[in-house]
MARTOR-644147 format. One line per field, with one value per atom (N, C-alpha, C, CB): residue in one letter; x, y negated, z; atom name. Coordinates in Angstrom, 1 decimal. Glycine has a CB too. Example, Ala and Ser with C-alpha at 12.3 -4.5 7.8 and 13.67 -1.06 7.14 Angstrom:
2
r: A	A	A	A	S	S	S	S
px: 13.2	12.3	13.2	11.3	12.8	13.7	12.9	14.1
py: 5.7	4.5	3.3	4.5	2.2	1.1	0.0	0.6
pz: 7.8	7.8	7.8	9.0	7.1	7.1	7.9	5.7
a: N	CA	C	CB	N	CA	C	CB
This chain:
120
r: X	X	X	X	X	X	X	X	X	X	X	X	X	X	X	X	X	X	X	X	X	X	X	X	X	X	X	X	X	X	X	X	X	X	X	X	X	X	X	X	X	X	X	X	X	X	X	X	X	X	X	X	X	X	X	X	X	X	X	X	X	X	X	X	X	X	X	X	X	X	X	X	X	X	X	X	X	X	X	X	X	X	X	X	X	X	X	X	X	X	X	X	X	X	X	X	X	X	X	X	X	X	X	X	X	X	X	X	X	X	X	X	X	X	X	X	X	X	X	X	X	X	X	X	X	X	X	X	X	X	X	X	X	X	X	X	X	X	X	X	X	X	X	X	X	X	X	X	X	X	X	X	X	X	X	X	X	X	X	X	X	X	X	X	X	X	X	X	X	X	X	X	X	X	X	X	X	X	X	X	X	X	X	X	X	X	X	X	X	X	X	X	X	X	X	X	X	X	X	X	X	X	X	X	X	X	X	X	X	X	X	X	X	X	X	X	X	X	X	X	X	X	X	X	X	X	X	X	X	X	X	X	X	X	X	X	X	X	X	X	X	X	X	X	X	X	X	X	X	X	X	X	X	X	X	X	X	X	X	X	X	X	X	X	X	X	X	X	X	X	X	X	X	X	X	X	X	X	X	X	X	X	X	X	X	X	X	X	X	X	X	X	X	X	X	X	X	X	X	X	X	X	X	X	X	X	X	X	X	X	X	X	X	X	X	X	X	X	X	X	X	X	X	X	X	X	X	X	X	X	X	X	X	X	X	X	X	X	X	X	X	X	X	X	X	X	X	X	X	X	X	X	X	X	X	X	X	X	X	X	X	X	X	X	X	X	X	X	X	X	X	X	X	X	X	X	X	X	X	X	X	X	X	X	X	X	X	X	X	X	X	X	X	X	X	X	X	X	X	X	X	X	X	X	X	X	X	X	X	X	X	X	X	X	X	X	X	X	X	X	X	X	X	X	X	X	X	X	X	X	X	X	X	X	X	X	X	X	X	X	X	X	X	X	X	X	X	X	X	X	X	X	X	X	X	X	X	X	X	X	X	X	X	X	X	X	X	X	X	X	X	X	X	X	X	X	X	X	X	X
px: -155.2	-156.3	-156.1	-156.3	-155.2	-154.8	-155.0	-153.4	-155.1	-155.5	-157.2	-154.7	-158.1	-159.2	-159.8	-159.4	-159.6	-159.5	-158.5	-159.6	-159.0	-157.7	-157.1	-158.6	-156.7	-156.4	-156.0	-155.9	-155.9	-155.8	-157.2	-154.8	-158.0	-159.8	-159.3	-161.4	-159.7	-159.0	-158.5	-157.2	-157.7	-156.8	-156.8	-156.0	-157.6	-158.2	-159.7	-158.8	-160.3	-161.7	-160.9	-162.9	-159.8	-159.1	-158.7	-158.4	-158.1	-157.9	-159.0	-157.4	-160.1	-161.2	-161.2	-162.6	-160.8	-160.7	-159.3	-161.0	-159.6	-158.7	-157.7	-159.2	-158.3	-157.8	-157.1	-159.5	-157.4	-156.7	-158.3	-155.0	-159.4	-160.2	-160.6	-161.2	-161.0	-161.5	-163.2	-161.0	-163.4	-165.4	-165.8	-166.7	-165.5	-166.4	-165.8	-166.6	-164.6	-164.5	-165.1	-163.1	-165.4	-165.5	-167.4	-164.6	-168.2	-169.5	-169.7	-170.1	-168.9	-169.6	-169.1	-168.8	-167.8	-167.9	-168.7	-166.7	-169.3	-170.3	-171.5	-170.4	-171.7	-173.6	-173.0	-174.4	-171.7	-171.6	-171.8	-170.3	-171.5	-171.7	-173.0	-171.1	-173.8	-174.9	-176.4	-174.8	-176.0	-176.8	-176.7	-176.7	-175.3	-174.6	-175.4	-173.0	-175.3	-176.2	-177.4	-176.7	-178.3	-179.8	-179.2	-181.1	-178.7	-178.5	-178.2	-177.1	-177.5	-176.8	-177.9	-175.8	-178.5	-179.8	-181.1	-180.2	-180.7	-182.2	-181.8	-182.4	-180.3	-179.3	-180.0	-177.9	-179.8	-180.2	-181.3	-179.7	-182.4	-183.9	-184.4	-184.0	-183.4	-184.3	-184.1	-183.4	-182.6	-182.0	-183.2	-181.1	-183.9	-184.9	-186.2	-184.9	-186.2	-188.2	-188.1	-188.9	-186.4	-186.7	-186.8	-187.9	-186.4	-187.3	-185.7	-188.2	-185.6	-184.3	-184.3	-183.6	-185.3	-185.8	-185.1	-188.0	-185.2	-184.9	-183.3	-185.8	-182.7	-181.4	-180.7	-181.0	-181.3	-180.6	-180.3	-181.2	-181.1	-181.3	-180.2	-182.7	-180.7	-179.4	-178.0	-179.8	-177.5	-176.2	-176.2	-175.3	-177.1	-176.2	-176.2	-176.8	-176.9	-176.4	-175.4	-177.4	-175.0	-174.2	-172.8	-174.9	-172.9	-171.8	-170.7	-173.1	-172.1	-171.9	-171.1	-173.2	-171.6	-171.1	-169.6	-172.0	-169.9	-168.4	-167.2	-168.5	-167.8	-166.9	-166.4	-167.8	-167.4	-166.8	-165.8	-167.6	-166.0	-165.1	-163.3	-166.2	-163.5	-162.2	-162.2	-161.1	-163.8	-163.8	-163.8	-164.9	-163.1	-162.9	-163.9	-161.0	-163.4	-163.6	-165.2	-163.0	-165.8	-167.0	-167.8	-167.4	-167.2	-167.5	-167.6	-167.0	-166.8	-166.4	-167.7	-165.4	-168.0	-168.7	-170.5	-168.5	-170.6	-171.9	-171.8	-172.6	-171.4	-171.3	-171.8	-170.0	-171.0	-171.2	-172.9	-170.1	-172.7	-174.4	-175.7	-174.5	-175.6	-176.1	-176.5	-174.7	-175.6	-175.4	-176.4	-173.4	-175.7	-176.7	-178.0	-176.4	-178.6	-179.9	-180.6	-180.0	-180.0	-180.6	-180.9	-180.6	-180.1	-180.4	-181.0	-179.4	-181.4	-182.1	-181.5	-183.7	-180.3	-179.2	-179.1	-177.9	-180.3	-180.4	-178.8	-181.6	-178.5	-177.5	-175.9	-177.5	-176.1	-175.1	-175.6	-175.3	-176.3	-177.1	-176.4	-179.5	-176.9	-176.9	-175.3	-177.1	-174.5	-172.9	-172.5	-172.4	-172.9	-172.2	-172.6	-172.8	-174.1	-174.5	-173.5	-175.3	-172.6	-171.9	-170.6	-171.1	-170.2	-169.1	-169.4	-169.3	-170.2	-171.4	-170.9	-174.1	-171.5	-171.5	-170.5	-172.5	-169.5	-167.9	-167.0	-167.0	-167.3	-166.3	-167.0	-166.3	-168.4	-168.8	-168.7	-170.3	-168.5	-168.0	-166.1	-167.9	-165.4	-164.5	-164.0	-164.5	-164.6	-165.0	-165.5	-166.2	-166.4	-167.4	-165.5	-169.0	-164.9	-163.4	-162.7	-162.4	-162.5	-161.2	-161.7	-160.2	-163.3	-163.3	-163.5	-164.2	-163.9	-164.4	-163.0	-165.1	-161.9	-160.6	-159.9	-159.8	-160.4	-159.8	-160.8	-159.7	-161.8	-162.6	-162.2	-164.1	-161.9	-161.4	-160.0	-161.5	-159.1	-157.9	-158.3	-156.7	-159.5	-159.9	-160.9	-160.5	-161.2	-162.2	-161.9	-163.3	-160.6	-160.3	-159.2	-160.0
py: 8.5	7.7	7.5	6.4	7.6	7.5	8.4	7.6	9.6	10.7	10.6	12.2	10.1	9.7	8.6	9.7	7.5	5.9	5.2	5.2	4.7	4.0	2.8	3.0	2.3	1.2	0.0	1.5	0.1	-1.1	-1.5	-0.9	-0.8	-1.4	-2.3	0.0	-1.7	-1.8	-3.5	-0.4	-3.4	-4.4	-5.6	-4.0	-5.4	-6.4	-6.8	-5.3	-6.2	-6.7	-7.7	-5.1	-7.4	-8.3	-9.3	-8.0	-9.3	-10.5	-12.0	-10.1	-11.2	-12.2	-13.2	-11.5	-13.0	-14.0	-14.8	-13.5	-16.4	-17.1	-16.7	-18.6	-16.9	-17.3	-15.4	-18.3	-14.3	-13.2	-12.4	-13.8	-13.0	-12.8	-11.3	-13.8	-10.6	-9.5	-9.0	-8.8	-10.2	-9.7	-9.5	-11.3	-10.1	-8.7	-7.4	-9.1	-6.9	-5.7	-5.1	-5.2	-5.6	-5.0	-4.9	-6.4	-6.1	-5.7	-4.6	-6.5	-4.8	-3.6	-2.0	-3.8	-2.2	-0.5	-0.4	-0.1	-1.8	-0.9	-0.7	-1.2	-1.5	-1.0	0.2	-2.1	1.1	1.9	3.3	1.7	3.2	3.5	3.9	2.9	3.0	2.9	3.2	1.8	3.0	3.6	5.0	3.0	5.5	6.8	7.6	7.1	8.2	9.2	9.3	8.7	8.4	8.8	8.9	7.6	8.3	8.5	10.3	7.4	10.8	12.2	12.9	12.5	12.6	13.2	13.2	12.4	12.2	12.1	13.5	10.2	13.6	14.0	15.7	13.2	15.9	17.2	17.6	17.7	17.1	16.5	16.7	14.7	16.6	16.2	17.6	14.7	18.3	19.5	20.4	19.5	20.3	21.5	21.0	21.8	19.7	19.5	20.0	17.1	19.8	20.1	18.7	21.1	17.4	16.4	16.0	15.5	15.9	15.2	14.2	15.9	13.3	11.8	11.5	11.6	11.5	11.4	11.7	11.8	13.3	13.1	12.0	14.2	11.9	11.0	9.6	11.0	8.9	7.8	7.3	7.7	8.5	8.5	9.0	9.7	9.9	9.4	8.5	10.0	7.8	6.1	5.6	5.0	5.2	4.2	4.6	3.9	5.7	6.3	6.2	7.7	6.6	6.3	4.7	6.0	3.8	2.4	1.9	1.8	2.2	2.2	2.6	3.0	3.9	4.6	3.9	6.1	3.9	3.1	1.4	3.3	0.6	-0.1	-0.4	-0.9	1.0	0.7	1.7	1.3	2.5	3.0	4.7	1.7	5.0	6.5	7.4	6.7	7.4	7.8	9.4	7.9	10.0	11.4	11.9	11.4	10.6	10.8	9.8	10.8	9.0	8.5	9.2	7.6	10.1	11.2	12.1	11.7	12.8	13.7	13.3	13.7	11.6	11.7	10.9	10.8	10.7	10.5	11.7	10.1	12.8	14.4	14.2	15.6	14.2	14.7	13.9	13.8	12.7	11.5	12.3	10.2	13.2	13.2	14.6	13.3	15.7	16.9	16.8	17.9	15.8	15.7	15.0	14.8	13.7	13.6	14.2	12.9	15.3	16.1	18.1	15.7	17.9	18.4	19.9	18.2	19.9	21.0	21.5	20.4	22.3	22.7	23.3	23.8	24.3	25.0	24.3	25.8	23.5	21.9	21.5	20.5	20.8	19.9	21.1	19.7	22.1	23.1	22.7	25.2	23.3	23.1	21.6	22.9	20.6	19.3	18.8	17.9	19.4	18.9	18.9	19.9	20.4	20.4	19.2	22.5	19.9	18.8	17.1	18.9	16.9	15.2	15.2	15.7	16.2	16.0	16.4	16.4	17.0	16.9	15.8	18.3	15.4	14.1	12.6	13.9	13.0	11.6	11.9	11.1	13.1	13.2	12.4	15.7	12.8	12.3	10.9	12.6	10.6	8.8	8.0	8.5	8.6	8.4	8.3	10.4	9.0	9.3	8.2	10.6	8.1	7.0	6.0	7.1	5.4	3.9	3.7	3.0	4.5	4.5	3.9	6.1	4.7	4.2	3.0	5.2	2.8	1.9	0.1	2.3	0.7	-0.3	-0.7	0.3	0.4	0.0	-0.5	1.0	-0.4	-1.7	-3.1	-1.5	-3.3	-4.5	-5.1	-4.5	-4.1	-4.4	-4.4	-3.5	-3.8	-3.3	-4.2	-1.9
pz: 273.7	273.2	271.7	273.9	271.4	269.5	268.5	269.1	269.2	268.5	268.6	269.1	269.5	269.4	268.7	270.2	268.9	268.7	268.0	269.9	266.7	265.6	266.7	263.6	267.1	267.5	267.1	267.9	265.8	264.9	264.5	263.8	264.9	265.2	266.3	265.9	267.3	268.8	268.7	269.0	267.9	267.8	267.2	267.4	266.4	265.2	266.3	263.1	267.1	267.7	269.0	268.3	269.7	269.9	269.2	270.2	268.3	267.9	267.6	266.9	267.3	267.1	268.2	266.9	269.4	270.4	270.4	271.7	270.4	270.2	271.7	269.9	272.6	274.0	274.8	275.0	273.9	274.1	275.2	274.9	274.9	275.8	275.5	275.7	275.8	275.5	275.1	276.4	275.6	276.2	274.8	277.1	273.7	272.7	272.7	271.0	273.2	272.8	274.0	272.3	275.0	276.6	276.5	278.2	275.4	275.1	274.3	274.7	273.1	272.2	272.8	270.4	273.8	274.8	275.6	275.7	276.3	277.1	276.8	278.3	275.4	274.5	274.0	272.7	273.2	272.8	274.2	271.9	275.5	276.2	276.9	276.4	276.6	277.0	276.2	277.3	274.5	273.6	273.4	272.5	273.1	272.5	273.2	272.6	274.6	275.4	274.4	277.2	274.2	273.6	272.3	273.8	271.4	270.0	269.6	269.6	270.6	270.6	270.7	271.6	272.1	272.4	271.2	273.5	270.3	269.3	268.2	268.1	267.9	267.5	267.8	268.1	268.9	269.0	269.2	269.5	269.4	269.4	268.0	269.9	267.4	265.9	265.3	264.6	265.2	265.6	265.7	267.0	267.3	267.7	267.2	269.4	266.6	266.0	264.4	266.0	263.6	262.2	261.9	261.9	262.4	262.2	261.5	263.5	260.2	259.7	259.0	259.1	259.2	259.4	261.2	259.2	261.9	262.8	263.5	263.2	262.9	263.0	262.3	262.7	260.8	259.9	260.1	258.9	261.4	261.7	262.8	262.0	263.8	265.2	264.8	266.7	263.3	263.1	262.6	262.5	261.6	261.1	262.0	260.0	263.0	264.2	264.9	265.3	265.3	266.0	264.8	266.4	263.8	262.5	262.8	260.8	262.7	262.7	264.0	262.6	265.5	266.7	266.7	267.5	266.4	266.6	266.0	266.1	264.5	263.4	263.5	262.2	264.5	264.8	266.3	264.4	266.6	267.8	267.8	269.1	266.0	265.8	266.5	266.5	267.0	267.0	265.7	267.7	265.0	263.6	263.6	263.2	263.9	264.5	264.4	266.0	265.6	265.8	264.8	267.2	263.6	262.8	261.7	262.9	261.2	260.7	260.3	261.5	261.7	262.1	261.4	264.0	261.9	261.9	260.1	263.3	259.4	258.0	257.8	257.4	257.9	257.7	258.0	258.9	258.9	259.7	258.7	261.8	258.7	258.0	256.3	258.0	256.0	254.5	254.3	253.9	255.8	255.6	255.8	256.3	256.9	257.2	255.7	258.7	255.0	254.5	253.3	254.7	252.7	252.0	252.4	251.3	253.7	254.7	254.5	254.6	254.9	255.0	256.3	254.5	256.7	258.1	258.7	258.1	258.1	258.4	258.8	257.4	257.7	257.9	259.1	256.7	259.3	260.6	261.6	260.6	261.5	262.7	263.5	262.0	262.4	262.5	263.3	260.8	262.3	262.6	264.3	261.3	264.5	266.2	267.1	267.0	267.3	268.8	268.1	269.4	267.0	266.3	266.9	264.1	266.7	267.2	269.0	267.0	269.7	271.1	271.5	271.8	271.0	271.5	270.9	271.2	269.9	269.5	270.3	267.4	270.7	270.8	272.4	270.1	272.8	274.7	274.5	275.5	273.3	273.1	273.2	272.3	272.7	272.5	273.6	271.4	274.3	275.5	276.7	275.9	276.7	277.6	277.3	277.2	276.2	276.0	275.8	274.8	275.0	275.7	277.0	275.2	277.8	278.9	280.4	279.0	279.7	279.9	279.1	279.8	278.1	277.7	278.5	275.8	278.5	279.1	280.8	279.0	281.2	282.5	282.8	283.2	281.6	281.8	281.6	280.8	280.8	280.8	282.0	279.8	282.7	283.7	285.4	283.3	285.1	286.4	287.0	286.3
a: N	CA	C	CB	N	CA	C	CB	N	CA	C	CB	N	CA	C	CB	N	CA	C	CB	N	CA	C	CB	N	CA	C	CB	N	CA	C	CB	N	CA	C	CB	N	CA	C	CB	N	CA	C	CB	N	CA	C	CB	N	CA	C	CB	N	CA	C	CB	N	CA	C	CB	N	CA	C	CB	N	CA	C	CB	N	CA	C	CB	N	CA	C	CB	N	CA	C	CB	N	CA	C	CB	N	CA	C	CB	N	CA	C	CB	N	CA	C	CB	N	CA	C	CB	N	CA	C	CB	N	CA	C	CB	N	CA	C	CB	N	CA	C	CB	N	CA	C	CB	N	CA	C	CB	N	CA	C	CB	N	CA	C	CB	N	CA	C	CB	N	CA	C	CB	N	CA	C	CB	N	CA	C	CB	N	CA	C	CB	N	CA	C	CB	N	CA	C	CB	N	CA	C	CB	N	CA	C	CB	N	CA	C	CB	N	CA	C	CB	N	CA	C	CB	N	CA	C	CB	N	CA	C	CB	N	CA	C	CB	N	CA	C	CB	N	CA	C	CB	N	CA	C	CB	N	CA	C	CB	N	CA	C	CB	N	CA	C	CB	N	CA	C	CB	N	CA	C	CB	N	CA	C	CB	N	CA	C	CB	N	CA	C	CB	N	CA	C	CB	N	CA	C	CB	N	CA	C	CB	N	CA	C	CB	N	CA	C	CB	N	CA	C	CB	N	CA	C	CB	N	CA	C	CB	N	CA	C	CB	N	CA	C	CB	N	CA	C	CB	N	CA	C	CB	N	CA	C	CB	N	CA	C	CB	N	CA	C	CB	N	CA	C	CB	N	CA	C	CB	N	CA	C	CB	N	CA	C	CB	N	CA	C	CB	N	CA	C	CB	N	CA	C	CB	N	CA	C	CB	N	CA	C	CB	N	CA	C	CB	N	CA	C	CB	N	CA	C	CB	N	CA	C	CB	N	CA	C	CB	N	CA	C	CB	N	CA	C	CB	N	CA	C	CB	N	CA	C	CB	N	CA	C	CB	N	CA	C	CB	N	CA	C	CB	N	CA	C	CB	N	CA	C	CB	N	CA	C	CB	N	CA	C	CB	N	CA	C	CB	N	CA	C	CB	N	CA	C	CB	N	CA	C	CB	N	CA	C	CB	N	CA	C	CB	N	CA	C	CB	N	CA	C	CB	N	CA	C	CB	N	CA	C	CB	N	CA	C	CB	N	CA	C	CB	N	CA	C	CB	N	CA	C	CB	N	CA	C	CB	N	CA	C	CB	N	CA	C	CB	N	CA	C	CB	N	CA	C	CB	N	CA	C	CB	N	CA	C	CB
């Protein structure tokens, strides 16, 4: 999970609870969970329309999500993505997509486990 996810995010979104609680880190994994599928999807949507107003939009949100949950990687990825769409660098875009839906299948694994020591 370390080589995916900083954990001193991780760690610091814990701390914000006095009482050791977890429920904001156990909300923002399961909205990241729950948005990410479509964000990716706009992601490669935008990909096959040429629309790079629309890629450019679903990596910053996707950027933001990932980045506050310490998916560096797929935070990484969509900065990249973010930077080629908006200077409408198809060939870039082309590249960074699978790079997008394998780091963010990445991320999708390990909070998904990390969520379930909190939930289980």
């Amino acid at each position: 999970m370390d080589n995916v996810l900083d954990m001193s995010i991780v760690e610091e979104l814990l701390s914000f609870a006095d009482d050791g609680d977890p429920e904001l880190l156990v909300d923002l994994i399961q909205m990241f969970l729950e948005d990410g599928p479509s964000k990716v999807r706009s992601i490669t949507e935008g990909l096959e329309e040429g629309d790079f107003e629309k890629v450019e939009r679903a990596a910053h949100s996707l950027k933001g999500t990932s980045g506050n949950l310490g998916a560096k990687f797929l935070q990484d990825s969509c900065e990249a993505m973010q930077l080629a769409s908006r200077n409408q660098e198809m060939e870039n875009v082309r590249t960074l997509t699978p790079q997008i839906v394998t780091n963010y299948h990445d991320a999708e694994l390990a909070l998904q486990k990390l969520l379930n020591s909190y939930t289980s």
